[in-house]
C-alpha positions as CSV (number, residue, x, y, z in Angstrom):
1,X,-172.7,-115.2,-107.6
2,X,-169.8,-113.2,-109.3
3,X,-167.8,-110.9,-106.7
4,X,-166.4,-107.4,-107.9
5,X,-164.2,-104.6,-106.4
6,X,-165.7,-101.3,-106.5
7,X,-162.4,-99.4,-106.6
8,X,-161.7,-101.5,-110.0
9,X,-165.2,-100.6,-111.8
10,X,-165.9,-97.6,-113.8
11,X,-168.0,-95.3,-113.8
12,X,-169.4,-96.7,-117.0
13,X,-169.2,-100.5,-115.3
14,X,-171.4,-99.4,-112.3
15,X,-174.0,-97.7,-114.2
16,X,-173.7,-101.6,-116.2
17,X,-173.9,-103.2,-113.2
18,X,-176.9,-101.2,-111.6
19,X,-179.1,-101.6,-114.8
20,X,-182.0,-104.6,-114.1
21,X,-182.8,-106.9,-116.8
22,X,-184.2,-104.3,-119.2
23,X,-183.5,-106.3,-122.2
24,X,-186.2,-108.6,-120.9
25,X,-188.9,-105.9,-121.0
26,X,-188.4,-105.3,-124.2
27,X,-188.5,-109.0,-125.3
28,X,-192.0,-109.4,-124.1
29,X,-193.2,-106.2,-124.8
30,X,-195.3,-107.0,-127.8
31,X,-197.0,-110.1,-125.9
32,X,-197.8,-108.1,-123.1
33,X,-199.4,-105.3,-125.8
34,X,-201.1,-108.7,-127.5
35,X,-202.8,-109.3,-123.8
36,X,-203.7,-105.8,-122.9
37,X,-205.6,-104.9,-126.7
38,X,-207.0,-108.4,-126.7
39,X,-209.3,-107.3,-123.4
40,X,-209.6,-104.1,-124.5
41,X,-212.0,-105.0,-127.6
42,X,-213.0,-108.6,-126.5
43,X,-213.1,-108.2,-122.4
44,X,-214.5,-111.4,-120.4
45,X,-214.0,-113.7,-123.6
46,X,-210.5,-113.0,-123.6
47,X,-210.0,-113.3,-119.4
48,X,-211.8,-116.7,-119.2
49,X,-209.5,-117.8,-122.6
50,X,-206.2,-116.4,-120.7
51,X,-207.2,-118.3,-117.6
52,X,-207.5,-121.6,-119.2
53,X,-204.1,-120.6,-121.1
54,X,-202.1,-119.2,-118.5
55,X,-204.1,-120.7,-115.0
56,X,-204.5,-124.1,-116.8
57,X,-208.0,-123.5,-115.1
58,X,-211.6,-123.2,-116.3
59,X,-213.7,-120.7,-114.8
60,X,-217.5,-120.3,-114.7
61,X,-217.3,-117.0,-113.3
62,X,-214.7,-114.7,-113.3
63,X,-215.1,-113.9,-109.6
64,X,-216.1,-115.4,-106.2
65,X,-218.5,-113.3,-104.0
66,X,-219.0,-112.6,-99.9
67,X,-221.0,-115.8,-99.2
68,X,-218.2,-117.9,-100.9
69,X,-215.4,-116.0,-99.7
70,X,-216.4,-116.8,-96.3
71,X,-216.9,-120.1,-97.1
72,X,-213.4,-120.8,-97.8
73,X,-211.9,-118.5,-95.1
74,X,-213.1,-120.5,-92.6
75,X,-210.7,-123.1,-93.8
76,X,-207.4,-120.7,-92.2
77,X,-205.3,-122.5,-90.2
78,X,-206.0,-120.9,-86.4
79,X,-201.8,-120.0,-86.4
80,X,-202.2,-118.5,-90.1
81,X,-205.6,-116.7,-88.9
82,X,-203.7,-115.1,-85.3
83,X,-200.5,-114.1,-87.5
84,X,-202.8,-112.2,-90.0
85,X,-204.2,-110.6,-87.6
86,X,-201.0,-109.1,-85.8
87,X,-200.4,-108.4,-89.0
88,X,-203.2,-106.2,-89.7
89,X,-203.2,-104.8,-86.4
90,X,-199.4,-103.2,-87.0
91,X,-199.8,-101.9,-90.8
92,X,-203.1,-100.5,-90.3
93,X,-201.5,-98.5,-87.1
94,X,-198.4,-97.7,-89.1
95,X,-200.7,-96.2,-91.8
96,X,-203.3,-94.6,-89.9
97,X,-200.3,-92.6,-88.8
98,X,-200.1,-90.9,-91.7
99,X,-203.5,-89.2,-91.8
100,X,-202.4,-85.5,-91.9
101,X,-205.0,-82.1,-92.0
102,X,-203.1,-79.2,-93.1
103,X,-203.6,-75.7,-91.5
104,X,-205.0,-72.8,-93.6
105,X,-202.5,-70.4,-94.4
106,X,-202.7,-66.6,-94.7
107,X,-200.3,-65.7,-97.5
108,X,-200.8,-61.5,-97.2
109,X,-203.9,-60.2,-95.5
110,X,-207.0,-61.7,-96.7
111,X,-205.7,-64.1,-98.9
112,X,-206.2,-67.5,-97.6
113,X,-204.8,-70.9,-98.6
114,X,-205.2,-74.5,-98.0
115,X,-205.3,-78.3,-99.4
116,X,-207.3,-81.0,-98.1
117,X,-207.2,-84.9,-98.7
118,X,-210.0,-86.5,-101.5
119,X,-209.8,-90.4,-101.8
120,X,-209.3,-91.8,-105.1
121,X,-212.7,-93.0,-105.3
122,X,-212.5,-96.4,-107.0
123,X,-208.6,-98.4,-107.1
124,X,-208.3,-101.5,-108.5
125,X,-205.5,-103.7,-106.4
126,X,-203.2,-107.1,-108.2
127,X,-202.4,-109.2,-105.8
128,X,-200.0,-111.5,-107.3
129,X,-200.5,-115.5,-106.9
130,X,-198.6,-117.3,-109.6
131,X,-195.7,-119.1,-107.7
132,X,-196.5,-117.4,-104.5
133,X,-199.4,-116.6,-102.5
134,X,-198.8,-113.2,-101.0
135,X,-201.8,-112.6,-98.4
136,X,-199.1,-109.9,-96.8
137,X,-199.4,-107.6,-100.4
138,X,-203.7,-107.9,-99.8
139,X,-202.8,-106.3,-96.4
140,X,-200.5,-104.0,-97.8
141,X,-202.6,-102.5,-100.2
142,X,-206.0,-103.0,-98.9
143,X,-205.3,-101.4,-95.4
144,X,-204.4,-97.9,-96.8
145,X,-207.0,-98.3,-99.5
146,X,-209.6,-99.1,-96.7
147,X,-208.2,-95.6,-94.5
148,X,-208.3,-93.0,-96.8
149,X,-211.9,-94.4,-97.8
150,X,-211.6,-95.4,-101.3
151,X,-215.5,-96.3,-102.3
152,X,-214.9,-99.4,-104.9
153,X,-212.2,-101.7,-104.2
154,X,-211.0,-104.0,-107.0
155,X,-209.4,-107.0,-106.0
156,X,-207.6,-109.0,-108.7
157,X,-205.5,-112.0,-108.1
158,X,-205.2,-115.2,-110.4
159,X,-207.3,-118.2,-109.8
160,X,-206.2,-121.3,-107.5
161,X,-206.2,-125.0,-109.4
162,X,-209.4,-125.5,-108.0
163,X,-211.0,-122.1,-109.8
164,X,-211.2,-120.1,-106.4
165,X,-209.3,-117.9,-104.2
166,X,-207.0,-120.2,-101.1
167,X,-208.2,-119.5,-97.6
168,X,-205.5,-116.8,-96.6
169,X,-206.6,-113.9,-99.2
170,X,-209.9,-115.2,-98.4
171,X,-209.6,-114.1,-94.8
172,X,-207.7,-111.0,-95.8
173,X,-211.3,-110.0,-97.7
174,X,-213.3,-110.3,-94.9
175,X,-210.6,-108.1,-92.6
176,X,-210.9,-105.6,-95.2
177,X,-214.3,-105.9,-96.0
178,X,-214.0,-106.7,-99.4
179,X,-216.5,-109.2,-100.8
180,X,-215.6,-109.8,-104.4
181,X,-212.7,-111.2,-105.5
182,X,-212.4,-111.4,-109.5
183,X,-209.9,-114.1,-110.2
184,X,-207.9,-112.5,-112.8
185,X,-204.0,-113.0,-113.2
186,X,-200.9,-111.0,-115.0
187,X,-201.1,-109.0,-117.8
188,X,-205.0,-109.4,-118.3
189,X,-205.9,-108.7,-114.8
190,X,-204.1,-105.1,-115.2
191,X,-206.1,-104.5,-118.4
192,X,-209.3,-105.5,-117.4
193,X,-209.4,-103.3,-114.7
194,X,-207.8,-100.1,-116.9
195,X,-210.3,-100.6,-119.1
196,X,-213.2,-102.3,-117.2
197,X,-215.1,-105.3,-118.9
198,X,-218.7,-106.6,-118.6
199,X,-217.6,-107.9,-115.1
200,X,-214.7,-106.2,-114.5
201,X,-215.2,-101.9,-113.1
202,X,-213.1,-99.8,-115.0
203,X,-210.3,-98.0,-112.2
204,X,-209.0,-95.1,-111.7
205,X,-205.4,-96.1,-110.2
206,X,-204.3,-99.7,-109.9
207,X,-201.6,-101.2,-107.4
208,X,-199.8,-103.7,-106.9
209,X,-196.7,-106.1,-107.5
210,X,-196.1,-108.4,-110.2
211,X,-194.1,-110.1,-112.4
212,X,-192.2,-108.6,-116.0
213,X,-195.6,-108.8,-117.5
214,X,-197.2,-107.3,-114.7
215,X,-195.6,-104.2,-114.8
216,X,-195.0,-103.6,-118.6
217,X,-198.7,-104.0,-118.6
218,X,-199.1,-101.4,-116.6
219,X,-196.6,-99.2,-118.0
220,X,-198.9,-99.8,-120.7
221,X,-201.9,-99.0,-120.1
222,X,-200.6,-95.9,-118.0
223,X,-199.6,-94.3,-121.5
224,X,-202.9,-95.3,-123.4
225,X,-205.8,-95.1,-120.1
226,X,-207.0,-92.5,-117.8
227,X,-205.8,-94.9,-115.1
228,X,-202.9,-94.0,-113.0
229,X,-200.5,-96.8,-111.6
230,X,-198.8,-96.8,-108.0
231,X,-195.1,-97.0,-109.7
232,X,-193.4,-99.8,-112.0
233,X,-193.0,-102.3,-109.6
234,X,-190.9,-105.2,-110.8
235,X,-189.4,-108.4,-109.4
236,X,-188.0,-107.9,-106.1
237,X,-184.4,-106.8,-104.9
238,X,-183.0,-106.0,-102.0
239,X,-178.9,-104.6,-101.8
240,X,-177.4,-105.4,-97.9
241,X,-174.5,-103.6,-97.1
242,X,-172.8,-105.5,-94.6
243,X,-169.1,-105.2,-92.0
244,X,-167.2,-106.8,-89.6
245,X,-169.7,-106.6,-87.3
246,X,-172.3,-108.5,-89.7
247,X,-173.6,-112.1,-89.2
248,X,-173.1,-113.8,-92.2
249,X,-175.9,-116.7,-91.1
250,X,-178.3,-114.0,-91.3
251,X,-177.0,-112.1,-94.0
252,X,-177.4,-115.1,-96.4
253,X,-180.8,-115.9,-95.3
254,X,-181.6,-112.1,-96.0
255,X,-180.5,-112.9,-99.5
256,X,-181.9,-116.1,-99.9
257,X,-185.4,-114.6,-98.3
258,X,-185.8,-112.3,-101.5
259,X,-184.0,-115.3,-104.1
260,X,-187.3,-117.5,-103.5
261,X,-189.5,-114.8,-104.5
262,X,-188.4,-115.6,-108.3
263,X,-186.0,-116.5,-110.7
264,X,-185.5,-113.1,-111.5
265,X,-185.0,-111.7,-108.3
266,X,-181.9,-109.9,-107.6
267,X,-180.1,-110.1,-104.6
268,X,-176.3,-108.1,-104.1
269,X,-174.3,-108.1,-101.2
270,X,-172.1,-105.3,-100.6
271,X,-169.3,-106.1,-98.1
272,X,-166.1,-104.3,-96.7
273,X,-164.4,-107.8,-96.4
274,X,-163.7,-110.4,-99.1
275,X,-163.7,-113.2,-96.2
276,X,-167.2,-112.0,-95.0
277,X,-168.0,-112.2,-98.9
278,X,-166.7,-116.0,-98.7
279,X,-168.1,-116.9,-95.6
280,X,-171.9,-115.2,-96.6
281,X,-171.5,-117.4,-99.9
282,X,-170.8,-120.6,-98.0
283,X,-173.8,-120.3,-96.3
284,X,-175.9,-119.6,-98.5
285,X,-175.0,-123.1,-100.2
286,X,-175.6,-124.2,-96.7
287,X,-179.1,-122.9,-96.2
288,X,-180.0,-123.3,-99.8
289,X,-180.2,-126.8,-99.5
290,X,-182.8,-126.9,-96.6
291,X,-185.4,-124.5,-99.1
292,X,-188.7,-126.1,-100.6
293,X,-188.0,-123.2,-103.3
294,X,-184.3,-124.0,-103.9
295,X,-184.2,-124.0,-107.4
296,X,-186.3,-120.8,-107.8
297,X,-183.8,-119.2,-105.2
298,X,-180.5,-120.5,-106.5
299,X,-181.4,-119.1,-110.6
300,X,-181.4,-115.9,-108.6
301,X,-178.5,-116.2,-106.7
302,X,-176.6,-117.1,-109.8
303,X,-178.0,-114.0,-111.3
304,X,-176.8,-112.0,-108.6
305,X,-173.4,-110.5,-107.6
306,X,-171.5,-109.5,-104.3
307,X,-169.2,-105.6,-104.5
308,X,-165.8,-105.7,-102.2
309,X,-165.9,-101.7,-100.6
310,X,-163.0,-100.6,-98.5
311,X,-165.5,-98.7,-96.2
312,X,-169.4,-98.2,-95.6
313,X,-169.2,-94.9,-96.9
314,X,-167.7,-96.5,-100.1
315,X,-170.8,-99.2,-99.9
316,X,-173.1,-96.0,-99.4
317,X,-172.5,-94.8,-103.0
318,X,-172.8,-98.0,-104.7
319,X,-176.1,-98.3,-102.8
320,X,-177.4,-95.0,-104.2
321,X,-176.3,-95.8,-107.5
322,X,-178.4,-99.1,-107.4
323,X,-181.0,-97.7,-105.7
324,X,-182.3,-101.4,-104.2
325,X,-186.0,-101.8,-103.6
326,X,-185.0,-103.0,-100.4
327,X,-181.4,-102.2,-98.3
328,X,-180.5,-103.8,-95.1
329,X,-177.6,-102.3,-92.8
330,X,-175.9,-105.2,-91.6
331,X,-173.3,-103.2,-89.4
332,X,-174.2,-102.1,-85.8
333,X,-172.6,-98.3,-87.5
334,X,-176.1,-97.9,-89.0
335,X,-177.0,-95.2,-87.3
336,X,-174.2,-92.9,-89.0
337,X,-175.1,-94.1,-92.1
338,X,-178.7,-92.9,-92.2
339,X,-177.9,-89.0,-93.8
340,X,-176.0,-90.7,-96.3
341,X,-179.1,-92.9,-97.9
342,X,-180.7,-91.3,-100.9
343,X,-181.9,-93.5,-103.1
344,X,-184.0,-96.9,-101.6
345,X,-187.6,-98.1,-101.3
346,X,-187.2,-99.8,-97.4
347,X,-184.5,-99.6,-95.0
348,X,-183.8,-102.1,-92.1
349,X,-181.4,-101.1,-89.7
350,X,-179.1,-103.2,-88.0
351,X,-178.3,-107.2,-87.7
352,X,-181.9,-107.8,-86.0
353,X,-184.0,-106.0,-88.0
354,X,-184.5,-108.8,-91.5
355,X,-186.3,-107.5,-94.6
356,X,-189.2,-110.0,-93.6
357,X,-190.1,-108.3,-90.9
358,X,-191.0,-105.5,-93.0
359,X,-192.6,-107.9,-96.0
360,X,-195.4,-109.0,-93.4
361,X,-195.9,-107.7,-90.4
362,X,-193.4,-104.6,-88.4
363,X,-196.2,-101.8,-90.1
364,X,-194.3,-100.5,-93.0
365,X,-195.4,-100.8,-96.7
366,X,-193.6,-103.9,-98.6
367,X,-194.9,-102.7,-102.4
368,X,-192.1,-100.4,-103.5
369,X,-190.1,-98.8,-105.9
370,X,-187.5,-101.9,-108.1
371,X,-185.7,-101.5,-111.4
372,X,-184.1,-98.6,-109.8
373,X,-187.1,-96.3,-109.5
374,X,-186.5,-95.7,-105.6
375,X,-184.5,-92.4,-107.3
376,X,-187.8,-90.9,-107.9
377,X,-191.1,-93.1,-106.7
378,X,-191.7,-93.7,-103.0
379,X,-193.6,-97.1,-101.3
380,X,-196.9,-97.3,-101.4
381,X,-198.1,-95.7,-98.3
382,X,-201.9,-94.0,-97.6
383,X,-200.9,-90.8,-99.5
384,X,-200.4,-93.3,-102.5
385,X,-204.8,-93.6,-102.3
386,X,-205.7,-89.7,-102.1
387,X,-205.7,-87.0,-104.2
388,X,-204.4,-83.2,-102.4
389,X,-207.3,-80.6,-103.2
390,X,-206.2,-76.9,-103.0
391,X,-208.4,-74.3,-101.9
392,X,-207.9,-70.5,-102.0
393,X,-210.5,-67.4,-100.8
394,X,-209.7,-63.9,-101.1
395,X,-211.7,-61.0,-99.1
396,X,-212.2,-57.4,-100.2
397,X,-208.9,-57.2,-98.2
398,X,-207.1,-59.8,-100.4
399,X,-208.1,-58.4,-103.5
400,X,-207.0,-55.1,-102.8
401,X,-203.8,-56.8,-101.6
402,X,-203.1,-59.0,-104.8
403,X,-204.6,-57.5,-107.2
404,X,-201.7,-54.8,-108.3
405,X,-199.5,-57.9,-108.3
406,X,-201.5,-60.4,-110.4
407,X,-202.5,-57.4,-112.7
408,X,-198.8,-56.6,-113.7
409,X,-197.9,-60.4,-114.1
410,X,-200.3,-60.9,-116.6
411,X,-199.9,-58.2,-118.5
412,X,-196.3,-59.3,-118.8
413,X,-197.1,-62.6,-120.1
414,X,-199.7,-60.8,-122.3
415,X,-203.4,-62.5,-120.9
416,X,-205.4,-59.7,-120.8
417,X,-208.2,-61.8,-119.8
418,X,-206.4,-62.6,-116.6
419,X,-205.7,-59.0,-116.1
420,X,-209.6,-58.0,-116.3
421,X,-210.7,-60.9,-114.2
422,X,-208.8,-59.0,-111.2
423,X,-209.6,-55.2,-112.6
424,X,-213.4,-55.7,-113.2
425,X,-213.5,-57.2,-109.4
426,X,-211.4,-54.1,-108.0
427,X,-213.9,-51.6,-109.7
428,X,-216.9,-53.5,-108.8
């Protein structure tokens, strides 16, 4: 992990330093397109030929139905089974939270105006499942999918050695009440449901985390389809800005909890002390060694970088400018820092609170804004599965208020048309 200085770096050098690996998207860009116009035109021939290729598996159906899906849910451990179900229990409370009605507002007498919630009536949800299985991200995004009452649910995630879904998603479905799973992977999975195949419906926004391919795919296919995506969600980051008050034990396994997600994971400790810096590093040698996924998590590491800050407030900035999918205030001074955060997907505040917490099971969303994006694209949350309607009525009263008013703008932007459509009703 290379160490900088903040006070030494340009402007130039931390606009360098907060870039992601962009010269990676680009380098697969023209496979990813291969993938995505390859299911376009040939559709299941191309998904069961990508899942032998990429899935080293062949499948005699692209998707596993209720009967089955119980079948191999009943496998869950009883520990795995109890934590799922806290799980569920605290983001489906967290989210149900955020069902809002909005009042009806009078603008000027008679002239009414409101906007009501629509579900997006059929979202298509990736569930990644390469060198993780992430039963958490089903919860994540089937929860608020299942509350704002999205009719079709599409559930993609890639197939298991055996040709079927593992026990944990499995149980997930039923929670949900989802009972087909298509087991569809990366790139393909994202097209086939942008586009819709024989098997596959066609969707109107898709979610969900993935790898580099993942997310250029749906870049793609955002440009080319009528489908909407939740935001470019890449591999996973998280920035912790840490003091004197910090414990570096935990600090590095914060770090080291979002290194095993990937090799391309990016992990950046921002400290006020170079000996907290030193001390954070040796531990994370220390815990490394003790990791089933310690080779995934130390490519990351090495890919990764701590910033030296004379104050918080100095650590603040930085952390805007990276904008981290993830931030952890390791300082027990969090609470003065709070009205200086701008730009980040999920905060966790103070030396208890780790970002695991929030990946599985405190309530909040864990898909969210990477690559930077948290400067304009929030978490996905329940709002990210409706559509806001607004509605307007206008009485003899309103009209006669208005109408002077929209008659003279229009005329001004010459649209006689819209001039009339208020005159003819004032004479009427």
């Amino acid at each position: 992990m290379k160490i900088y200085t903040y006070k030494d770096l340009s402007k130039d050098e931390i606009a360098s330093l907060c870039l992601r690996q962009l010269e990676d998207d680009i380098s697969i860009l023209d496979r990813v397109k291969n993938i995505v116009d390859r299911v376009k035109v040939e559709g299941d021939s191309a998904l069961f030929d990508y899942a032998s290729q990429f899935d080293q598996v062949k499948l005699d159906s692209l998707f596993i139905e209720k009967e089955e899906i119980e079948q191999i849910a009943a496998g869950i451990p009883e520990d795995a089974k109890t934590a799922i179900d806290t799980a569920y229990n605290n983001i489906k409370a967290f989210h149900a939270s955020q069902v809002n009605v909005e009042d009806k507002i009078e603008t000027m007498p008679g002239v009414t105006c409101w906007r009501e919630s629509r579900a997006i009536e059929r979202v298509g949800l990736y569930i990644p499942g390469g060198s993780a299985v992430l039963p958490s991200t089903f919860l994540m995004l089937g929860i608020p999918a299942m509350l704002a009452g999205c009719k079709e649910i599409v559930v993609c995630s890639p197939p298991q050695k055996d040709a079927k879904t593992n026990c944990y998603l499995a149980y997930c479905a039923m929670k949900l009440g989802i009972n087909k799973i298509f087991l569809i992977g990366g790139a393909q999975a994202v097209a086939a449901m942008a586009y819709g195949t024989a098997s596959v419906p066609k969707v109107h926004k898709i979610f969900g985390p993935g790898n580099r391919y993942v997310t250029q795919a749906k870049q793609l296919i955002q440009s080319s389809t009528m489908t909407a995506i939740d935001m470019p969600a890449g591999p996973s980051e998280v920035l912790v800005l840490a003091d004197e008050t910090a414990n570096s034990s935990y600090v590095a396994s914060d770090l080291l909890a979002q290194a095993e997600h990937g090799a391309d994971s990016q992990t950046v400790l921002v400290a006020t002390s170079s000996d907290f810096i030193a001390k954070t590093l040796k531990e994370i040698e220390a815990q490394l060694k003790a990791l089933p996924r310690a080779e995934v998590a130390a490519k990351a590491i090495a890919n990764s970088y701590a910033v030296l800050v004379d104050s918080l407030e100095e650590g603040m900035a930085f952390s805007n400018s990276y904008a981290p999918e993830h931030l952890i205030l390791s300082t027990s001074s969090f609470e003065q820092l709070i009205p200086q955060i701008s730009n980040a997907g999920s905060v966790f505040l103070g030396n208890l609170t780790p970002e695991s917490a929030g990946d599985y099971a405190s309530g909040t969303n864990h898909t969210l804004p990477t690559s930077g994006f948290a400067k304009a694209y929030s978490g996905v949350s329940l709002d990210s599965f409706i559509k806001k309607i607004t509605f307007q009525h206008i009485s003899i009263e309103g009209l006669q208020n208005i109408g002077n008013t929209v008659e003279v703008l229009a005329s001004a932007e010459g649209l006689q048309a819209h001039r009339n459509a208020i005159t003819i009703r004032l004479k009427s």
